[in-house]
C-alpha positions in Angstrom: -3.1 20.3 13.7 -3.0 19.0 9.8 -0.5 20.6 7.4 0.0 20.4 3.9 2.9 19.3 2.1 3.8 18.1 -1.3 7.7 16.6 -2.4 8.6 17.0 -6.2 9.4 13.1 -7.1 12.3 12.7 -9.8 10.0 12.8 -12.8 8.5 16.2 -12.0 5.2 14.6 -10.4 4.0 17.0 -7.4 3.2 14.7 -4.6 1.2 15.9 -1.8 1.1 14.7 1.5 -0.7 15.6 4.8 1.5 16.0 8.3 0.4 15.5 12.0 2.0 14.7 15.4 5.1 15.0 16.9 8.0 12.4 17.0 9.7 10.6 14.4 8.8 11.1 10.9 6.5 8.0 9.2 5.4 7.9 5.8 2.0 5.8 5.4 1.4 4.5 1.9 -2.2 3.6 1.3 -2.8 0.8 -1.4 -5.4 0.3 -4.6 -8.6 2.0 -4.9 -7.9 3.9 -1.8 -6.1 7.0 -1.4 -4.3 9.0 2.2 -8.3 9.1 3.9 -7.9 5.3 4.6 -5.4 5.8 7.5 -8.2 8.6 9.6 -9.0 5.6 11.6 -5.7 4.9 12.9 -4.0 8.1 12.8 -4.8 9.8 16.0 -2.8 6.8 17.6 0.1 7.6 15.3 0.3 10.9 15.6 0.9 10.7 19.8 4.0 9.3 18.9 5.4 10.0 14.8 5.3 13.0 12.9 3.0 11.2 10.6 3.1 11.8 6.8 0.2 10.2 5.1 0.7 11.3 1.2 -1.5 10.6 -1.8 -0.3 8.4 -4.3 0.3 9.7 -8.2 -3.2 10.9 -9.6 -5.1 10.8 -6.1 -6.3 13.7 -4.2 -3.1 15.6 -3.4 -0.9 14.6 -6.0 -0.8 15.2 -9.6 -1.2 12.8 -12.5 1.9 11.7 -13.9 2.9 13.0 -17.5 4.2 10.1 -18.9 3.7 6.8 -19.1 3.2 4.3 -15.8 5.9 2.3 -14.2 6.1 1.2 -10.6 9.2 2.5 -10.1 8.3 5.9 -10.7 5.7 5.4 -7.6 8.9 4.1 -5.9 10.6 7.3 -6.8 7.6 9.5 -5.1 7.6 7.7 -2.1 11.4 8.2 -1.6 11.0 11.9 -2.2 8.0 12.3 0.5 11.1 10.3 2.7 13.5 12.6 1.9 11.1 15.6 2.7 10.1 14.1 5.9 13.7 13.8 7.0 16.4 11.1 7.8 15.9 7.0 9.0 12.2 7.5 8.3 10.1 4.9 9.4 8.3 3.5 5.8 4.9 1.6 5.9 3.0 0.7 3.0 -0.6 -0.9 2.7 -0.8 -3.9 -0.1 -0.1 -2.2 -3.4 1.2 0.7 -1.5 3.5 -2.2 0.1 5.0 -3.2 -3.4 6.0 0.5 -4.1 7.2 0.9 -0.9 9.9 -2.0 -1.6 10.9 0.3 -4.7 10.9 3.1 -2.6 13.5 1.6 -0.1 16.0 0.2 -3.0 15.8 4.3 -4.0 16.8 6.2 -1.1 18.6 6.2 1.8 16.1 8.1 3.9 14.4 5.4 4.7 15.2 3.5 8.1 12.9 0.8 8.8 10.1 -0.9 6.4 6.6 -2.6 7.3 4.8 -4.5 4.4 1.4 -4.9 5.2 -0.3 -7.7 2.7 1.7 -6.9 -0.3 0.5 -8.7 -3.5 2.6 -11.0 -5.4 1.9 -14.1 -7.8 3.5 -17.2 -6.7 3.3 -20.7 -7.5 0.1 -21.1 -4.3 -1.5 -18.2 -6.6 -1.8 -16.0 -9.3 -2.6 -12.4 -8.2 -3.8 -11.5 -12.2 -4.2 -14.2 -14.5 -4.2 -13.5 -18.2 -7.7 -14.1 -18.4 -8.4 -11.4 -15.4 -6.4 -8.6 -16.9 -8.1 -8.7 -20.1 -11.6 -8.8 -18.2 -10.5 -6.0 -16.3 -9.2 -3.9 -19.7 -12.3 -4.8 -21.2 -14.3 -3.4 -18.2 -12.2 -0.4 -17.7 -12.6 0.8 -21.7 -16.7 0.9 -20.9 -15.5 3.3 -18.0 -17.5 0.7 -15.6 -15.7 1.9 -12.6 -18.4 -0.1 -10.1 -18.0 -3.1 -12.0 -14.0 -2.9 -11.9 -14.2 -2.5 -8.2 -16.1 -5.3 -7.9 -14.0 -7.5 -10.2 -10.9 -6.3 -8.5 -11.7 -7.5 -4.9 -13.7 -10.8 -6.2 -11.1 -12.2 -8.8 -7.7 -10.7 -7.1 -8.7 -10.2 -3.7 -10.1 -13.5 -3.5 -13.5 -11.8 -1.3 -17.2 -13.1 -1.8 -19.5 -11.7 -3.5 -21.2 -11.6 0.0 -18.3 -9.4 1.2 -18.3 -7.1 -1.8 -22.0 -6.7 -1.3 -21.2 -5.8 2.3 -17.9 -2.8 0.7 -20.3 -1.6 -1.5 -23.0 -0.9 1.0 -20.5 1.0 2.5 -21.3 4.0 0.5 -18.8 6.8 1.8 -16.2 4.0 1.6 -17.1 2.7 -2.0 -17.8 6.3 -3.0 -14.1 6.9 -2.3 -13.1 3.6 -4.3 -14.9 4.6 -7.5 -13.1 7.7 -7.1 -9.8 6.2 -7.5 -11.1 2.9 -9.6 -8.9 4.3 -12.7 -5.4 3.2 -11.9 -6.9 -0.2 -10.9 -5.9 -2.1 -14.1 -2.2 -0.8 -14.8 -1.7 -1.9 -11.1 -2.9 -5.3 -11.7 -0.4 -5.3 -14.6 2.4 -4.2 -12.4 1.8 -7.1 -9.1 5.7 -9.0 -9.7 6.1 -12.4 -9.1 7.7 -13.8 -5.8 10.8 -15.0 -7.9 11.5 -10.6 -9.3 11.2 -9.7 -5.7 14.7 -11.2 -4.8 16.1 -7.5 -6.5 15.0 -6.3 -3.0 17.5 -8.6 -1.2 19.9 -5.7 -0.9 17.5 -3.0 0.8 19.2 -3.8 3.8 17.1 -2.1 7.0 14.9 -3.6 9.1 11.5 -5.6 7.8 8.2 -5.8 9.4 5.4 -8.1 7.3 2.0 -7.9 8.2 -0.6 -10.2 7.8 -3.9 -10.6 9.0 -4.9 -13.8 11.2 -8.1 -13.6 9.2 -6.6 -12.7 5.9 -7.1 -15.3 3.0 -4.7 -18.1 3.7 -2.3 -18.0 0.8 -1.2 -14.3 2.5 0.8 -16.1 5.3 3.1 -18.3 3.0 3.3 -15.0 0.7 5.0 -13.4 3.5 6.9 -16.0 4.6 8.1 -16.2 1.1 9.1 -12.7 1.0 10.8 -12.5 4.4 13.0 -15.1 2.7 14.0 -12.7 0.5 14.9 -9.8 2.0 17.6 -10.6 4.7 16.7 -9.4 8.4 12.8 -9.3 7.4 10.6 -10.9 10.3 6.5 -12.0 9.8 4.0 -10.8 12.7 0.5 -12.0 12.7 -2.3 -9.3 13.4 -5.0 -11.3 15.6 -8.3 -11.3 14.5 -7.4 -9.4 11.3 -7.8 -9.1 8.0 -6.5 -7.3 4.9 -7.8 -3.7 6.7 -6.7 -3.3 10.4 -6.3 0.3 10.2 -9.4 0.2 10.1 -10.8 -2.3 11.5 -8.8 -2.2 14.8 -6.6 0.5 15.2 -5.4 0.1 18.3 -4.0 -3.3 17.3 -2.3 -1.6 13.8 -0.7 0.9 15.8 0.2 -1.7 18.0 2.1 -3.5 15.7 3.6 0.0 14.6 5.1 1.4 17.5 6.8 -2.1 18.7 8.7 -2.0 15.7 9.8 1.4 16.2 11.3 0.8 19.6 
């Protein structure tokens, strides 16, 4: 059984989440271009053993738009309010940009226990998440309200993906339908990816660290995470076999997997 809930984040936003299972609570923070349906694949798995809270990010499905304008932190701020609804030593995970405002979310509450980053981005000196020159194509495509083009530009020239493997998203049509759905945000979230040397703030969070990353993933995501571990004292890097950037979906069993280990 699915329930509704929504958390009023410190700003006034109305964030609204959906609750299944039984257990311990987890929050699951979906990323860019995406919105709470992206965990369906993995949730039945979760919900045999967390109280699982999979909430919509500020101006997706459940939640409202904010009123003013856009900082990460403020998504940190949500995020630690959908904790503090859930309960106490909540078990955080957040999904590339979901990851990054999960890092706010933990230096903003206490509710949280333990953390797993999956694939967060950040620019480091190996790479440059959003060059200049890519956030004012991306500006430029947004203001013609191309939201298929943006997409498309989003996973080629920050994702690093083929064209072949766009091709491939987009001819997933329920899947890309749901993208250009939430395509808007895409360019103040480019804007907002920090640099490895800002994310040292974090150092103090001081619970438990999973990082993700996908044996498959592009290869400047393992030193990213090694990077970050370095950071944030406790923090440990585990390798998802076989995977890349979406094992939720791709292979559930092994997400969950790498879930439920951390929990025990």
């Amino acid at each position: 059984m699915t329930e509704t809930g929504f958390a009023e984040s410190r700003d006034g936003t109305i964030v609204g989440y959906e609750v299944s299972g039984a257990g311990p609570p987890l929050v699951l923070v979906h990323g860019a271009a995406v919105d709470r349906r992206c965990w369906a694949p993995v949730l039945p798995r979760l919900a045999e053993r967390f109280t699982v809270h999979a909430m919509d990010r500020r101006g997706r499905g459940l939640s409202a738009r904010e009123g003013g304008p856009y900082a990460i932190e403020r998504e940190g701020e949500d995020i630690a309010a959908v904790a503090e609804a859930a309960g106490r030593d909540v078990f955080l995970v957040g999904h590339s940009y979901g990851a990054l405002c999960s890092l706010h979310a933990a230096a903003a509450t206490d509710a949280i226990g333990r953390l797993v980053l999956y694939e967060p981005p950040i620019t480091t000196p190996w790479r440059d998440v959003a060059s200049p020159e890519t956030l004012a194509r991306l500006r430029e495509i947004a203001a013609e309200q191309d939201h298929d083009r943006l997409l498309a530009t989003v996973f080629r020239d920050l994702m690093r993906l083929s064209q072949r493997q766009v091709d491939a998203l987009r001819g997933a049509r329920r899947f890309w339908a749901a993208c250009l759905d939430n395509a808007p945000p895409l360019v103040r979230e480019s804007e907002s990816v920090p640099r490895i040397e800002d994310c040292a703030r974090f150092a103090g969070i001081g619970m438990p660290v999973r990082l993700l990353v996908g044996e498959a993933s592009p290869p400047y995501q393992r030193p990213t995470a090694d990077a970050l571990a370095r950071l944030l004292p406790g923090a440990e890097v585990v390798e998802l076999p076989g995977q890349g950037h979406m094992a939720m979906a791709d292979d559930p069993d092994t997400f969950a997997k790498a879930l439920t280990t951390f929990a025990d």
